[in-house]
C-alpha positions as CSV (number, residue, x, y, z in Angstrom):
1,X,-19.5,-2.1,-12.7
2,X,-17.8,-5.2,-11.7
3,X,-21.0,-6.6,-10.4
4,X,-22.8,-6.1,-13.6
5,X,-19.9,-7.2,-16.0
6,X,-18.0,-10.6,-15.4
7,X,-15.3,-9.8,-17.6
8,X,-14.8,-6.1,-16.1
9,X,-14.7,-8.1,-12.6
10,X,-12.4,-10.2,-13.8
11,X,-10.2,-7.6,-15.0
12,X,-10.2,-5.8,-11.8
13,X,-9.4,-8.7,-10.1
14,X,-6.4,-9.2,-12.2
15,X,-5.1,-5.9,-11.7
16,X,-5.3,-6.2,-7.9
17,X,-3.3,-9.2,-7.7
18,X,-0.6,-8.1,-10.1
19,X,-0.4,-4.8,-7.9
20,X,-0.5,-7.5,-4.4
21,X,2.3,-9.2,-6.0
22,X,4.3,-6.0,-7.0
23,X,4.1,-5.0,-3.2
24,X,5.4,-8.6,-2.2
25,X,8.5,-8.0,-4.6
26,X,9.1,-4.3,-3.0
27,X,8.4,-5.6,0.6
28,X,11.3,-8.7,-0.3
29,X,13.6,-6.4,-0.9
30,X,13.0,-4.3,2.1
31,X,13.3,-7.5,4.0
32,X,16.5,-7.9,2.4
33,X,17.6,-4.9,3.4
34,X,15.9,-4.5,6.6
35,X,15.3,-7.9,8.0
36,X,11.6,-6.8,8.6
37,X,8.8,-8.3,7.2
38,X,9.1,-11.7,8.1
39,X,6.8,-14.6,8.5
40,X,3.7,-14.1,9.1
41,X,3.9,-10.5,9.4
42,X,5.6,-10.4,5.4
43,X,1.9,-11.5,4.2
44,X,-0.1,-8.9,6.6
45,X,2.3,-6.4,5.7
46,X,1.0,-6.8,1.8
47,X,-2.0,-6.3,2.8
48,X,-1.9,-3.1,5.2
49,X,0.5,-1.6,1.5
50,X,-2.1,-2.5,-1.0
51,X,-4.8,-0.4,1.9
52,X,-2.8,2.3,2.2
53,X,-1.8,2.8,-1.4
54,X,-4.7,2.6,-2.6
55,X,-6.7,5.4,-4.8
56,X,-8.7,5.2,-2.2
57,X,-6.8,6.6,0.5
58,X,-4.9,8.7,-1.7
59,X,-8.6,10.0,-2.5
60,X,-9.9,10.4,0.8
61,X,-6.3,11.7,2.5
62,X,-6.1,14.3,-0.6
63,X,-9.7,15.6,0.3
64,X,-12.0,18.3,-1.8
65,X,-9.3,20.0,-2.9
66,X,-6.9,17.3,-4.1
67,X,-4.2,17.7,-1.6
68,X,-1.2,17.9,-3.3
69,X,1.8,16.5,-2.0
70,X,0.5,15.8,1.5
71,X,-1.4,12.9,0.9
72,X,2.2,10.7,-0.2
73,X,3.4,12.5,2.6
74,X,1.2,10.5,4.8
75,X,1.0,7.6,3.4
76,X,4.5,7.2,3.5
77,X,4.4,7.5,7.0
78,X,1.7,5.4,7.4
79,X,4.0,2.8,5.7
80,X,7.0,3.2,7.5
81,X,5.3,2.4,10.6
82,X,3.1,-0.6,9.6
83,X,6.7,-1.8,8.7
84,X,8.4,-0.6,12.2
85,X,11.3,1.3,9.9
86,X,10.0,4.2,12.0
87,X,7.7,7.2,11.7
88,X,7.1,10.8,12.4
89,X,9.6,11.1,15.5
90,X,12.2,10.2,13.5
91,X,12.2,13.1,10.7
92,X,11.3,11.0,7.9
């Protein structure tokens, strides 16, 4: 759609970055609390959370039958460890 229709492009595009700059307020405070993201790895760290919490992946992780519960399961997993605040092995 967003190739056909300018404005629907530019609506989309709007939404992604108010959801990119929701993730960089969440990921401050984690860094508040945590001390991780920093530098370079705060911006990178955006963008492997706006990935990962995407419909996309929800979509694709929640397969034909829609998956329930396990799909935020794995993604906050996935997100844990792109952050190094741990991962399976831990119990989380």
């Amino acid at each position: 759609m967003a190739a056909l229709d300018p404005a629907f492009e530019e609506s989309i595009h709007g939404r992604d970055e108010r959801r990119r700059q929701l993730l960089r307020i969440v990921l401050e405070r984690v860094a508040e609390k945590y001390g991780k993201p920093i530098g370079d790895a705060f911006e990178k760290a955006v963008d492997i959370l706006y990935a990962v919490t995407s419909f996309a992946t929800f979509d694709t992780l929640g397969g034909e039958t829609g998956g329930g519960e396990e799909p935020a399961l794995v993604v906050q997993r996935l997100t844990r460890l792109a952050l190094g605040l741990g991962g399976p092995s831990d119990g989380r």
